[in-house]
Gaussian input, Z-matrix of N, CA and C with variables (Angstrom, degrees):
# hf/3-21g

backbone

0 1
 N
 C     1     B1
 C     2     B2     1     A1
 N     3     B3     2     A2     1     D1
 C     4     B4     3     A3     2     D2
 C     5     B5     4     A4     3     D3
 N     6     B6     5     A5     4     D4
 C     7     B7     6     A6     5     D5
 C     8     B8     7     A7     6     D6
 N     9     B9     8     A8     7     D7
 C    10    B10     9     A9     8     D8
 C    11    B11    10    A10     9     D9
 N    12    B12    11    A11    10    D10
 C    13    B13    12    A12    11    D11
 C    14    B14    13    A13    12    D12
 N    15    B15    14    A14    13    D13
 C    16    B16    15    A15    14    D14
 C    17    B17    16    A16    15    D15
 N    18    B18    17    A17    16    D16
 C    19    B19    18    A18    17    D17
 C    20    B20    19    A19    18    D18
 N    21    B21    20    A20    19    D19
 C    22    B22    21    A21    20    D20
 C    23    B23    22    A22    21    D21
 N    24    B24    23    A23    22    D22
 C    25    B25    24    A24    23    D23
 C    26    B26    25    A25    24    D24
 N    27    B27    26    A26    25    D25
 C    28    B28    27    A27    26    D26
 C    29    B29    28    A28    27    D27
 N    30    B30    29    A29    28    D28
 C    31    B31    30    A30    29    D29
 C    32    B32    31    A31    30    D30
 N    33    B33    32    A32    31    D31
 C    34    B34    33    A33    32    D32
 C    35    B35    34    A34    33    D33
 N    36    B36    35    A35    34    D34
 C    37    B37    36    A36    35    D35
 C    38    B38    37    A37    36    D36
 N    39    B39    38    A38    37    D37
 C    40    B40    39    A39    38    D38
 C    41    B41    40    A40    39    D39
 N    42    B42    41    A41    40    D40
 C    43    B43    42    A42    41    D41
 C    44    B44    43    A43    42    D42
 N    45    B45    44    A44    43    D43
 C    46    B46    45    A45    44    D44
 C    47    B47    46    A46    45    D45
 N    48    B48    47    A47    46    D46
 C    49    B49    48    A48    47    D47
 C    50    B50    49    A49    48    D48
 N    51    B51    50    A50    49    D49
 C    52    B52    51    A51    50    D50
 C    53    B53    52    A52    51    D51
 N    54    B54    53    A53    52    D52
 C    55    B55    54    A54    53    D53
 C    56    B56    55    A55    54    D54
 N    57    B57    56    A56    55    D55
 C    58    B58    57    A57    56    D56
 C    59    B59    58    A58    57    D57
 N    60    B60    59    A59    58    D58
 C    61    B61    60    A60    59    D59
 C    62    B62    61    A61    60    D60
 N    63    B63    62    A62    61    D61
 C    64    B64    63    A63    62    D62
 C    65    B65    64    A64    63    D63
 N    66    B66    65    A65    64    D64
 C    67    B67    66    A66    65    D65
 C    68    B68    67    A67    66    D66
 N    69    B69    68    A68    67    D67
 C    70    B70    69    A69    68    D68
 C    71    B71    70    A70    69    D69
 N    72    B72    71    A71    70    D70
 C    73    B73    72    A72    71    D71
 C    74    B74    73    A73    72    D72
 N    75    B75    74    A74    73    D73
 C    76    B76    75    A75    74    D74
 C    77    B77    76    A76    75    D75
 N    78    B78    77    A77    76    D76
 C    79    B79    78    A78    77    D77
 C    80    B80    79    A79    78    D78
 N    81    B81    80    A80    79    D79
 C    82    B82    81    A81    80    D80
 C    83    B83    82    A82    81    D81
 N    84    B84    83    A83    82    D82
 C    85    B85    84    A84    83    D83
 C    86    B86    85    A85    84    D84
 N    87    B87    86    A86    85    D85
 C    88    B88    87    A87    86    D86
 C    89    B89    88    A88    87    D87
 N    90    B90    89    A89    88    D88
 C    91    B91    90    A90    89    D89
 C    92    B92    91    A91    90    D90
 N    93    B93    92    A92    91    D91
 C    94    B94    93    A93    92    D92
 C    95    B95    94    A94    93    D93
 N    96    B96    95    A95    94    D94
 C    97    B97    96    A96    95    D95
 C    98    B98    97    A97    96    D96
 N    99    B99    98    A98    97    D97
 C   100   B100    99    A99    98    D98
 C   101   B101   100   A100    99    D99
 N   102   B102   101   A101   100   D100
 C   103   B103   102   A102   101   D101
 C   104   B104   103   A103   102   D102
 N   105   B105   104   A104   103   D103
 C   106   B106   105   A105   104   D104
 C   107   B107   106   A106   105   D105
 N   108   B108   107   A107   106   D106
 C   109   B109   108   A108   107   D107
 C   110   B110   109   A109   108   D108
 N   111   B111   110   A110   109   D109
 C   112   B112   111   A111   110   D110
 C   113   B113   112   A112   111   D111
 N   114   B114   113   A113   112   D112
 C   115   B115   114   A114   113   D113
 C   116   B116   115   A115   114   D114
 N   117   B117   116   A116   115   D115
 C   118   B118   117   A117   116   D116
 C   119   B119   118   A118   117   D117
 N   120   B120   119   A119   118   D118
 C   121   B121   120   A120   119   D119
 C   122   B122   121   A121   120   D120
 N   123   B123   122   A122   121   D121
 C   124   B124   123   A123   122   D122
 C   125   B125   124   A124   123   D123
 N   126   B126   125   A125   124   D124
 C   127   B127   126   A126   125   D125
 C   128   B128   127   A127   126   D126
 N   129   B129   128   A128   127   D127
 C   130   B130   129   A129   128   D128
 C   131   B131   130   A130   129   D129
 N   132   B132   131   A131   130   D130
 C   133   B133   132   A132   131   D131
 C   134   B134   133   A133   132   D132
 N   135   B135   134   A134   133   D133
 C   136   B136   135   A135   134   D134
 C   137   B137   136   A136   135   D135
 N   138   B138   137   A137   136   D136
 C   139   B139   138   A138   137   D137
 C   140   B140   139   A139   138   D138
 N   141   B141   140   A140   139   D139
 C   142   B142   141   A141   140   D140
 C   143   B143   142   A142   141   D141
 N   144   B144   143   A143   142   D142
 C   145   B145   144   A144   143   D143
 C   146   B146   145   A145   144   D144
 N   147   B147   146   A146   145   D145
 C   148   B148   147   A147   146   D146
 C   149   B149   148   A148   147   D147
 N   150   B150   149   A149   148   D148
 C   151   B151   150   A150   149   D149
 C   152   B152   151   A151   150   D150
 N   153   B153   152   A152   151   D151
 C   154   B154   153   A153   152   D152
 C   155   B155   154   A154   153   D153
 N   156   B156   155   A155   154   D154
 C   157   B157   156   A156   155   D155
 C   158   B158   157   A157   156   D156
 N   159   B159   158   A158   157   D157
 C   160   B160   159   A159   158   D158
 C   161   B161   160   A160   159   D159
 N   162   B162   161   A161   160   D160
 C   163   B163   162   A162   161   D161
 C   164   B164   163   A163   162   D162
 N   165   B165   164   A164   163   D163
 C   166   B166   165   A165   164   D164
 C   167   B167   166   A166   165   D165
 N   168   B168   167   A167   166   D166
 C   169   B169   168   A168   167   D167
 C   170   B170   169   A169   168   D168
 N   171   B171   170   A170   169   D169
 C   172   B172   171   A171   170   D170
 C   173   B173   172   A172   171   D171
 N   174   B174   173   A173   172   D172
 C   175   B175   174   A174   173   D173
 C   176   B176   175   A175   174   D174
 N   177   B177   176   A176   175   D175
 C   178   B178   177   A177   176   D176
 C   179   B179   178   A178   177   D177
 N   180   B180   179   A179   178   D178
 C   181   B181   180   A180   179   D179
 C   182   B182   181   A181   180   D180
 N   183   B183   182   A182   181   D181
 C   184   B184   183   A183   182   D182
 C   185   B185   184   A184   183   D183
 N   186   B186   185   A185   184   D184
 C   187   B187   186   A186   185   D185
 C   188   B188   187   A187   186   D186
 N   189   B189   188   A188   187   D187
 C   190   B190   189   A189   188   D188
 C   191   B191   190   A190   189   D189
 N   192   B192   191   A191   190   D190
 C   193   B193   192   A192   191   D191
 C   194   B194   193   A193   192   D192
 N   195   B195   194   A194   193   D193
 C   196   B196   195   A195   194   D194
 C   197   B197   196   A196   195   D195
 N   198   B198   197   A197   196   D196
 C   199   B199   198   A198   197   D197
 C   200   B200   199   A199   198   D198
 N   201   B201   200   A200   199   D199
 C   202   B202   201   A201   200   D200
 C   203   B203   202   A202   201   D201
 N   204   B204   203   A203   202   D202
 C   205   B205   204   A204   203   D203
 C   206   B206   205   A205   204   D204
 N   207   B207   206   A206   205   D205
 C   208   B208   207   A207   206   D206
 C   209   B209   208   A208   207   D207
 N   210   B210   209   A209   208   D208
 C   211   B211   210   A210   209   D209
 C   212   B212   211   A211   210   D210
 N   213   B213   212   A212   211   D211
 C   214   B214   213   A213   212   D212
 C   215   B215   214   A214   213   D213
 N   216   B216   215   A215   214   D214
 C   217   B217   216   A216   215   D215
 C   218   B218   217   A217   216   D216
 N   219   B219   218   A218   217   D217
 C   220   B220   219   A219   218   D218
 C   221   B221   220   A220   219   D219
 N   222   B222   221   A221   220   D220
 C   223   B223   222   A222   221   D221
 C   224   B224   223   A223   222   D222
 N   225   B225   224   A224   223   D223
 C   226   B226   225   A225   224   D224
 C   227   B227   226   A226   225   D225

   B1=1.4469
   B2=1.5171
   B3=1.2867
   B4=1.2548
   B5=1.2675
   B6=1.6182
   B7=1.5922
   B8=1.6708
   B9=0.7547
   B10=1.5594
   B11=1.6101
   B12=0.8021
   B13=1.3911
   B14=2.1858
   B15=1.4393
   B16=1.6580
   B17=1.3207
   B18=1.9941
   B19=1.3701
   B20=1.1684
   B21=1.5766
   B22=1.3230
   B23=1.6261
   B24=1.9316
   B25=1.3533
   B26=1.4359
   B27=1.2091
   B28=1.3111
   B29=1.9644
   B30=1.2655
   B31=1.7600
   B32=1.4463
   B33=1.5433
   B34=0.9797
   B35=1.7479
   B36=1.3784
   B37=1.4718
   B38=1.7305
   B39=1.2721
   B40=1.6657
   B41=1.8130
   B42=1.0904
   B43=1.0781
   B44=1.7358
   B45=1.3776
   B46=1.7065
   B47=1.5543
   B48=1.4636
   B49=1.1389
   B50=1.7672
   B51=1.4705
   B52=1.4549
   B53=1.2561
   B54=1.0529
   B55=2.1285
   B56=1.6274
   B57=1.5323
   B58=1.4655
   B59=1.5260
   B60=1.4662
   B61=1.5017
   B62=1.8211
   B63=1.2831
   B64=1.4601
   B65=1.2519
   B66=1.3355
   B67=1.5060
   B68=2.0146
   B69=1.7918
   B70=1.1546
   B71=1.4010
   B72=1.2767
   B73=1.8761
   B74=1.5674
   B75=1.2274
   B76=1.5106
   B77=1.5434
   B78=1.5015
   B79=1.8626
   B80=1.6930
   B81=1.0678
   B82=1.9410
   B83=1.4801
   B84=1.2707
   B85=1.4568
   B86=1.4449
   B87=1.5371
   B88=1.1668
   B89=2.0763
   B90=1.3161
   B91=2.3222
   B92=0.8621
   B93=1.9004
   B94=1.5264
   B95=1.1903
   B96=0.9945
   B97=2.1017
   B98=1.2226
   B99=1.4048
   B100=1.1192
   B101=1.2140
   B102=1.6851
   B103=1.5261
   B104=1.9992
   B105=1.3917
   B106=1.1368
   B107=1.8767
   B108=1.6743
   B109=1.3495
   B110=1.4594
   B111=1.6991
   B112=1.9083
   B113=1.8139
   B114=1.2645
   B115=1.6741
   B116=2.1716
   B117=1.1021
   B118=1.9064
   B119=2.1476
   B120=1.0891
   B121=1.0484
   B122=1.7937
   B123=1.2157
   B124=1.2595
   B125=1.9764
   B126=1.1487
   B127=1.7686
   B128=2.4146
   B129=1.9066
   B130=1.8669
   B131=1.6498
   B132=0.9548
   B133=1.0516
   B134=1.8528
   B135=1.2575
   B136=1.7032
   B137=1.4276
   B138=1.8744
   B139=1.6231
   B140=2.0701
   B141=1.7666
   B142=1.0727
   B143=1.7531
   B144=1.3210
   B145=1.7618
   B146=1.2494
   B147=1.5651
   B148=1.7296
   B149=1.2417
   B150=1.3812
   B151=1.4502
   B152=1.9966
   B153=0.9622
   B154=1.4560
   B155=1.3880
   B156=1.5680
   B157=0.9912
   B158=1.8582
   B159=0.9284
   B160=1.6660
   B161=2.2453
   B162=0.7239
   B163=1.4775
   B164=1.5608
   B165=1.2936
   B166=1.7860
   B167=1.6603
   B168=0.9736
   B169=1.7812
   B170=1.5645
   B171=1.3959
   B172=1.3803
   B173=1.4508
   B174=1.3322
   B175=1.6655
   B176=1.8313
   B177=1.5539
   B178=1.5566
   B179=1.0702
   B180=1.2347
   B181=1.5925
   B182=1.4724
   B183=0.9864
   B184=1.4490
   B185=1.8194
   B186=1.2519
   B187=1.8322
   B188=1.5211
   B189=1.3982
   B190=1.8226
   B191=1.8726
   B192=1.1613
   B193=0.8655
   B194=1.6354
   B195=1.7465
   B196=1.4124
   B197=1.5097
   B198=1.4975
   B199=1.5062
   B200=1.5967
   B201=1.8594
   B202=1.2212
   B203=1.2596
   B204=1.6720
   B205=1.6269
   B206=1.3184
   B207=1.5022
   B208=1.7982
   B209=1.7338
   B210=1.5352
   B211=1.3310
   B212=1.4436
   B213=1.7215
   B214=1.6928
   B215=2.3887
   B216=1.0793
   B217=1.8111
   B218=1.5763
   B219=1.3789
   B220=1.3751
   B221=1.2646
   B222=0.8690
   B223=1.4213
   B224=1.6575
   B225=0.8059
   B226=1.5490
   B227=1.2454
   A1=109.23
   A2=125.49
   A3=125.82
   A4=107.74
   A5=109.01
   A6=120.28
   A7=99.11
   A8=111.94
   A9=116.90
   A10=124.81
   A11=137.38
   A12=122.25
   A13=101.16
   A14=102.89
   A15=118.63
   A16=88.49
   A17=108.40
   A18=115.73
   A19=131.89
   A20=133.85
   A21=126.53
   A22=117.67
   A23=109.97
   A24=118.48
   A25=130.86
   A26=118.73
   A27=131.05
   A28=65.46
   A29=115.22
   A30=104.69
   A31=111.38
   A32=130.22
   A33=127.83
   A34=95.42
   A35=138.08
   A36=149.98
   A37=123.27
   A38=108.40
   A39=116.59
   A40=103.03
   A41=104.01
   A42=132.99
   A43=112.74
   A44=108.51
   A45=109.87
   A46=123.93
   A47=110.65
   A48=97.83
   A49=108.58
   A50=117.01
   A51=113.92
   A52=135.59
   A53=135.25
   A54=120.97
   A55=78.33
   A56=104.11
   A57=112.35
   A58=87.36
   A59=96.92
   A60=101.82
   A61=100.51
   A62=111.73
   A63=110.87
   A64=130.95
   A65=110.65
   A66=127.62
   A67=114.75
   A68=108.14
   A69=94.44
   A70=108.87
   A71=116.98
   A72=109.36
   A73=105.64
   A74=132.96
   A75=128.90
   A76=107.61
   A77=83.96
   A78=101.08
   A79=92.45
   A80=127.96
   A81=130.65
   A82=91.81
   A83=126.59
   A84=108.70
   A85=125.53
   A86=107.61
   A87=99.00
   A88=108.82
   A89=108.62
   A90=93.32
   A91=129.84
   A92=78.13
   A93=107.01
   A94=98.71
   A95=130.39
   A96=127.71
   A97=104.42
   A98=141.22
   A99=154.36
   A100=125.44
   A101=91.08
   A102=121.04
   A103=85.13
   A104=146.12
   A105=117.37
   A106=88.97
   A107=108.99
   A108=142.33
   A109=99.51
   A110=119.43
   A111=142.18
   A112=79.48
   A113=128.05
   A114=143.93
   A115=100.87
   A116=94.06
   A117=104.99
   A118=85.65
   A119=112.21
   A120=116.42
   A121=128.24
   A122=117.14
   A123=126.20
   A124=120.85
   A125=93.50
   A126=113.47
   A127=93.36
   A128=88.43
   A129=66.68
   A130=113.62
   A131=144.41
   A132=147.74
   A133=87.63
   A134=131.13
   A135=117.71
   A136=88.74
   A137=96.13
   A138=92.38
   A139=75.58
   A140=95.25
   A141=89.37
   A142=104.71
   A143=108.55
   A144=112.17
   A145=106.88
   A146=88.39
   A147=96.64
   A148=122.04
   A149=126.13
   A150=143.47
   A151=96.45
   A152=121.92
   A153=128.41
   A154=128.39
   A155=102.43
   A156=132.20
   A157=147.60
   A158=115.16
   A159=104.27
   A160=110.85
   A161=91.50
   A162=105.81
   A163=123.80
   A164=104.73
   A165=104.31
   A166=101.66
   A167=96.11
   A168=95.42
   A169=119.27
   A170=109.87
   A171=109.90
   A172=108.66
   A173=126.77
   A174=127.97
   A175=119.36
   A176=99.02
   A177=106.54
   A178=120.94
   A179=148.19
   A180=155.95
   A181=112.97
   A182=151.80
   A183=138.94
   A184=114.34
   A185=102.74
   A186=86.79
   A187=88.22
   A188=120.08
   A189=112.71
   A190=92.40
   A191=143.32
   A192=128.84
   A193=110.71
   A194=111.99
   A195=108.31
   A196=80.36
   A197=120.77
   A198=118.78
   A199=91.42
   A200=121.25
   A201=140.32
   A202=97.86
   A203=109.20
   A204=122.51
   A205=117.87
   A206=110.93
   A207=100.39
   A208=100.13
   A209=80.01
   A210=106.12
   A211=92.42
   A212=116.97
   A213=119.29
   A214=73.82
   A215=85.43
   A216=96.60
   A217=108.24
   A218=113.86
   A219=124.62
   A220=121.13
   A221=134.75
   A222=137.14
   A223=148.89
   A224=155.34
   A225=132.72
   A226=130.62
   D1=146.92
   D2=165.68
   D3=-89.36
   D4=172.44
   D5=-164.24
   D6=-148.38
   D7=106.83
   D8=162.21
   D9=-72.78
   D10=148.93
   D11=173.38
   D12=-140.20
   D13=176.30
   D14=-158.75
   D15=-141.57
   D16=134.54
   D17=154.97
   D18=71.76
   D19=-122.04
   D20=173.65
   D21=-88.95
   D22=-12.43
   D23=142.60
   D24=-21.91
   D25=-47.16
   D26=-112.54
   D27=-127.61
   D28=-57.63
   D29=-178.42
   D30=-48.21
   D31=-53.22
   D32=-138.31
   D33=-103.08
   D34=-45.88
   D35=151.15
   D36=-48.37
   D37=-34.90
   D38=-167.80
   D39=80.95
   D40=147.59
   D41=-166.41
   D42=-52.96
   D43=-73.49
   D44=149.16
   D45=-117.60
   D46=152.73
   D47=157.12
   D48=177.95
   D49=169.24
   D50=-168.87
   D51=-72.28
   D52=169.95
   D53=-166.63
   D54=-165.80
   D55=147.55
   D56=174.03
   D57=-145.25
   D58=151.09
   D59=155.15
   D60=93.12
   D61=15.74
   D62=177.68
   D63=-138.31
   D64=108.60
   D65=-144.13
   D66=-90.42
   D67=-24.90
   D68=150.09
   D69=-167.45
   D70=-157.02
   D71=-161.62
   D72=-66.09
   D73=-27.22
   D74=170.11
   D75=-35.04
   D76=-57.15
   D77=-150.19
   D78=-80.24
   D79=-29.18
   D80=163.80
   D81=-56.74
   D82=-77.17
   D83=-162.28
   D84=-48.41
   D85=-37.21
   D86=-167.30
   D87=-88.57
   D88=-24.58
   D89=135.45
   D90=14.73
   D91=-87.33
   D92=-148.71
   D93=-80.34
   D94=-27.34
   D95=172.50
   D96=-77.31
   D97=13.09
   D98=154.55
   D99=-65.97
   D100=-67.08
   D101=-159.48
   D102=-88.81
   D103=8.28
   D104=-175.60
   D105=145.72
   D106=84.23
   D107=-161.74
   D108=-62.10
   D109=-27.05
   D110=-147.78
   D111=-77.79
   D112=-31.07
   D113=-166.97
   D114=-57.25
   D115=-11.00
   D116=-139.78
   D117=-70.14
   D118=-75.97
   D119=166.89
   D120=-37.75
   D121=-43.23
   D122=176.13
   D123=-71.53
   D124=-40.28
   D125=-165.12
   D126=-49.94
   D127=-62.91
   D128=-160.59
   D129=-53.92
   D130=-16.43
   D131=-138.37
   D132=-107.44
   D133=-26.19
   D134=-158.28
   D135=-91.94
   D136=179.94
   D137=-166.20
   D138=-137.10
   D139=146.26
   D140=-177.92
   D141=-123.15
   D142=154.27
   D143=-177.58
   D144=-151.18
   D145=128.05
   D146=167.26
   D147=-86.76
   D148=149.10
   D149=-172.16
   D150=38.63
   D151=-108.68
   D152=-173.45
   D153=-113.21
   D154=23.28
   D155=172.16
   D156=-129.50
   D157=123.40
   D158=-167.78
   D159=-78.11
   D160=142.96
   D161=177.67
   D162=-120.61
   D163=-179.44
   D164=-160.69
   D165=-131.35
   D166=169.71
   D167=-179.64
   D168=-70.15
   D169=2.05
   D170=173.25
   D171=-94.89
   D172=-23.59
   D173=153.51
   D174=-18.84
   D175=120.64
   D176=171.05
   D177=-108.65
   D178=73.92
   D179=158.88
   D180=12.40
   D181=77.98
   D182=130.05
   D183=14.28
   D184=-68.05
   D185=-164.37
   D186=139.04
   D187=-59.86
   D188=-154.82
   D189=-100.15
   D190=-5.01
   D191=-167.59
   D192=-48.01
   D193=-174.70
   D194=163.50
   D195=-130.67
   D196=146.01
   D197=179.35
   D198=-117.82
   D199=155.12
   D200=165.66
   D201=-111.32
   D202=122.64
   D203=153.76
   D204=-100.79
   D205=111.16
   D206=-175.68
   D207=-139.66
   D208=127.99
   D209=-159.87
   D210=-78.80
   D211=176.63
   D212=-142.80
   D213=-93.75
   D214=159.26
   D215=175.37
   D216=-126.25
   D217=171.57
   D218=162.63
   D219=-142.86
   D220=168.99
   D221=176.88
   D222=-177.38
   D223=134.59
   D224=-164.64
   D225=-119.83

C-alpha cells in the first residue's frame, strides 16, 4: 500500500512511500514508530483516510490502497 503523509509528517516519514504487511491503523502506527519513533507524540492526534475518505480504527486494508496521514494543523 502506499502512504502519503502531511506537514511536519511528511519531515520526519518522507512524503510518500510503501508499507506491506499492514492490515489496519494499529498495525500503521505502530510502522511508523518503527520507521521514525520522533512520530510517537504526533500519531494519536492525526486522522487517517483512504482514497477520499477518512476511516476509523476498525478499518481493514486491502493491500493496494493509497492511505492519507494528516496530522491535526492550525492556522490564522
Amino acid at each position: 500500500m502506499k502512504i502519503k503523509t502531511f506537514a511536519v509528517l511528511k519531515e520526519h516519514l518522507g512524503e510518500e512511500f510503501e508499507m506491506q504487511s499492514v492490515v489496519n491503523i494499529e498495525q500503521l502506527k505502530q510502522a511508523l514508530l518503527h520507521r521514525n519513533p520522533k512520530v510517537a507524540a504526533l500519531l494519536p492526534s492525526c486522522r487517517f483516510a483512504v482514497e477520499q475518505a477518512f476511516i476509523n480504527k476498525e478499518t481493514v486494508f486491502q493491500g493496494n490502497e493509497t492511505i492519507y496521514i494528516i496530522p491535526p494543523s492550525s492556522g490564522g
